[in-house]
C-alpha positions in Angstrom: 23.8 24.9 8.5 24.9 28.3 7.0 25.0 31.3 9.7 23.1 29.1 12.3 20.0 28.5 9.5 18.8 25.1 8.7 20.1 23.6 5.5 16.3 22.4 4.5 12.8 23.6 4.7 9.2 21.4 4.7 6.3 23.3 3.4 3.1 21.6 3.1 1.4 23.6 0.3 -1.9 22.0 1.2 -3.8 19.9 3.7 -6.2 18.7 0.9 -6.4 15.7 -0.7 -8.5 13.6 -3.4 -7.7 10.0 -1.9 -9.6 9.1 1.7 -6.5 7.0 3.5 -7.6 4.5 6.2 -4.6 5.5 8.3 -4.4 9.5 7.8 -4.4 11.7 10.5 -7.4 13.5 8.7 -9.9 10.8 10.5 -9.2 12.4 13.9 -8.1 16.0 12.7 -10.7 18.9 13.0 -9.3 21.4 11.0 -10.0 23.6 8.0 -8.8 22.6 4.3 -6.6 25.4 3.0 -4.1 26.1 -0.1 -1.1 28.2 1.0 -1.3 31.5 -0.6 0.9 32.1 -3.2 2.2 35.3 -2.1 3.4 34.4 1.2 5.1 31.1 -0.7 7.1 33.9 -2.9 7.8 35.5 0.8 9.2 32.2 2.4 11.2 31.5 -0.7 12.8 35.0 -1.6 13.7 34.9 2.4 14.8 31.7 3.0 15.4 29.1 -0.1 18.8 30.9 -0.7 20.5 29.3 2.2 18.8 26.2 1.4 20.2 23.1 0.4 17.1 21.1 0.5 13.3 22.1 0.1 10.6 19.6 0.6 7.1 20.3 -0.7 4.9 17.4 1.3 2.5 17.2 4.4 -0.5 15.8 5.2 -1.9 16.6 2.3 -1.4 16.2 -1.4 0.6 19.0 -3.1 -0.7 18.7 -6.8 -4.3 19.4 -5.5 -2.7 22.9 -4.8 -4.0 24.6 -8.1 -0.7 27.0 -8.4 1.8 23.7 -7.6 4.0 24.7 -11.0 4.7 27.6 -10.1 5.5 26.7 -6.6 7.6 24.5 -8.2 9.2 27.1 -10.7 9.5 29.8 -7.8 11.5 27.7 -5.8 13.7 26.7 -8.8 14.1 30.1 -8.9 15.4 31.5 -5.5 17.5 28.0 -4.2 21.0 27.8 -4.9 22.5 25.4 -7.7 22.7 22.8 -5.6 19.5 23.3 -3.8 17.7 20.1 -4.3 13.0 20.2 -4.2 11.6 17.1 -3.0 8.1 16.4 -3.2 6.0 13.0 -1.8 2.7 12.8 -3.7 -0.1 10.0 -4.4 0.8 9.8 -8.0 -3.1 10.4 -9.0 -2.7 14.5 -10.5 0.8 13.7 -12.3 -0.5 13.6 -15.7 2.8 12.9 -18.7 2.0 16.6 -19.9 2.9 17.8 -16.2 5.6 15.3 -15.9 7.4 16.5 -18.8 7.0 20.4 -17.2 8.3 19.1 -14.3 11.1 17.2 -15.1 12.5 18.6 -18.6 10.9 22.3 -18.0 11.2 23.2 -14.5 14.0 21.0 -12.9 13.0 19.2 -10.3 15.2 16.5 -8.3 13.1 14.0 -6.5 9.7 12.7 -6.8 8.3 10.1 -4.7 4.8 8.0 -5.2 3.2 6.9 -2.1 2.0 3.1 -3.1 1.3 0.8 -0.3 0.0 -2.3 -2.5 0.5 -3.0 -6.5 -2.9 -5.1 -6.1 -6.0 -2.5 -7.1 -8.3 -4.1 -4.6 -5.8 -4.0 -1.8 -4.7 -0.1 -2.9 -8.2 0.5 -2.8 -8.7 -0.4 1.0 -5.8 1.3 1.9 -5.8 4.6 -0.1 -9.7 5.1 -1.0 -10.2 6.9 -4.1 -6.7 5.4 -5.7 -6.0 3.7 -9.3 -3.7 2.0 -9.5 -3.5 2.0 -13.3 -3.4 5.7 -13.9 -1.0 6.0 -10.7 1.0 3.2 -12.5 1.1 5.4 -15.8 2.0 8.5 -14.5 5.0 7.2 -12.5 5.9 6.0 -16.2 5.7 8.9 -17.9 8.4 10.5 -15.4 10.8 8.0 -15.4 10.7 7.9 -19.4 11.8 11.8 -19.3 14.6 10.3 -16.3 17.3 10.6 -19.5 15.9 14.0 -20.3 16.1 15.4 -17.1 17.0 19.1 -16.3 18.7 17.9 -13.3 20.1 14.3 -11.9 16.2 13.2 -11.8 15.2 10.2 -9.2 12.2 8.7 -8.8 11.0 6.6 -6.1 8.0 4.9 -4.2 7.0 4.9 -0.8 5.2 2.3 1.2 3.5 2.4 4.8 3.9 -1.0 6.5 0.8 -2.8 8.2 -0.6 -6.3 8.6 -2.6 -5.5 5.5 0.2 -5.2 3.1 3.4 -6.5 4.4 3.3 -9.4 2.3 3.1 -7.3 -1.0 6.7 -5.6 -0.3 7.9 -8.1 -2.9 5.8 -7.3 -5.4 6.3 -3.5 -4.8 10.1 -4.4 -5.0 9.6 -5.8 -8.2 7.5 -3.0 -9.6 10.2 -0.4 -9.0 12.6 -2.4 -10.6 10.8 -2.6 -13.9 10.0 0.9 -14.0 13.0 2.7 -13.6 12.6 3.5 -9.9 15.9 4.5 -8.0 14.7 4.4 -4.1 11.5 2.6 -2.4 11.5 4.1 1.2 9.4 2.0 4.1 8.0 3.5 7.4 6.0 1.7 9.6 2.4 3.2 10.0 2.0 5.9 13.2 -1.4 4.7 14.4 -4.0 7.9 15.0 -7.2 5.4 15.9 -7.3 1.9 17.5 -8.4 0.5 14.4 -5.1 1.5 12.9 -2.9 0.4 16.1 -4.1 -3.2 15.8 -2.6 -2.9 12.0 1.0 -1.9 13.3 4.2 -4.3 12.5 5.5 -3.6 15.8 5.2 -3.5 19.6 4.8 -0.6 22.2 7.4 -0.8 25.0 4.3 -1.5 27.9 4.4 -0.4 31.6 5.1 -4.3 33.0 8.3 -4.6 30.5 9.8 -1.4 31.9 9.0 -2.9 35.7 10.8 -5.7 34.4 13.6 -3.6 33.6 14.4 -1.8 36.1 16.2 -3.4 38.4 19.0 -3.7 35.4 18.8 -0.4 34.1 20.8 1.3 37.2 23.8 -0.7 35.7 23.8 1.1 32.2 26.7 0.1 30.0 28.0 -2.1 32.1 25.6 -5.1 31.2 26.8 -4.7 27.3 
């Protein structure tokens, strides 16, 4: 932190999307769809991306779908420092090669990840309604060809949300990135906003009986390591 201010920044330029997710948030969220006005982004950046090292341009929903996202990109480029680095998280779907090239050879941006949970179209398709995986597939091609071209040190990475539908694909996503130039896969399990999502998770809730069962040990702390 510089001066007491945070050394990065999430904005989520968006809340709308083109794919319909089976686990996003959006199937128990009541709330308008809205870009963020361009004005008050210049605001936000000529106050605050100076003392910046990191800016991360991501939410709930998808940041290309925000009709003014290059120059968003270009403003930002713009006010951080040299080192400031711009993340952005996205589905893959909008990233055409044209606006790959502008991003990575024009404006200078330093990560990019795709969300992919499956590398199978009919699996993707239950998961992220409204996906291709084809198109996805090409467009995360067409950045890392420009990787060597890169205004800045360029990576590329995917991202997967773990459930009981794909865990078993993690291979084949592992694979995928390799052959495609990716530098980082990142994994998180899946935060459950329905039921029908809960009975997907990988993992298990800490329940009322195990903490009863507990708690005659926990009074003793460290001293049972």
């Amino acid at each position: 932190m510089s001066d007491g201010f945070p050394e990065a920044l999430q904005i989520e330029v968006t809340n709308k999307c083109n794919f319909n997710c089976q686990m996003c948030i959006r199937h128990v969220w009541n709330t308008k769809l809205l870009d963020m006005d361009i004005t008050l982004y210049r605001k936000i950046a000529e106050t605050c991306f100076p003392k910046l090292r990191r800016l991360v341009l991501y939410g709930f929903g998808e940041p290309f779908a925000h009709p003014q996202i290059l120059e968003m990109l270009r403003v930002a480029r713009k006010n951080l420092p040299e080192n400031g680095e711009v993340i952005i998280s996205t589905n893959g779907s909008l990233i055409t090669p044209k606006i790959a090239v502008k991003i990575v050879k024009g404006i200078g941006v330093d990560s990019i990840s795709f969300s992919i949970d499956a590398v199978n179209q009919a699996k993707l398709s239950c998961i992220r309604e409204g996906s291709d995986f084809r198109l996805i597939a090409e467009n995360l091609r067409g950045l890392a060809k420009n990787k060597d071209k890169a205004k800045r040190d360029f990576k590329l990475g995917l991202e997967i949300v773990i459930m009981k539908d794909n865990f078993l694909d993690i291979p084949d996503l592992v694979r995928f990135a390799v052959t495609n130039n990716v530098d980082y896969i990142i994994a998180s399990h899946v935060v459950p906003y329905t039921k029908e999502i809960f009975a997907k998770t990988m993992y298990l809730t800490l329940s009322k009986p195990a903490i009863e069962i507990l708690k005659p040990s926990l009074r003793y702390g460290w001293s049972l390591i």
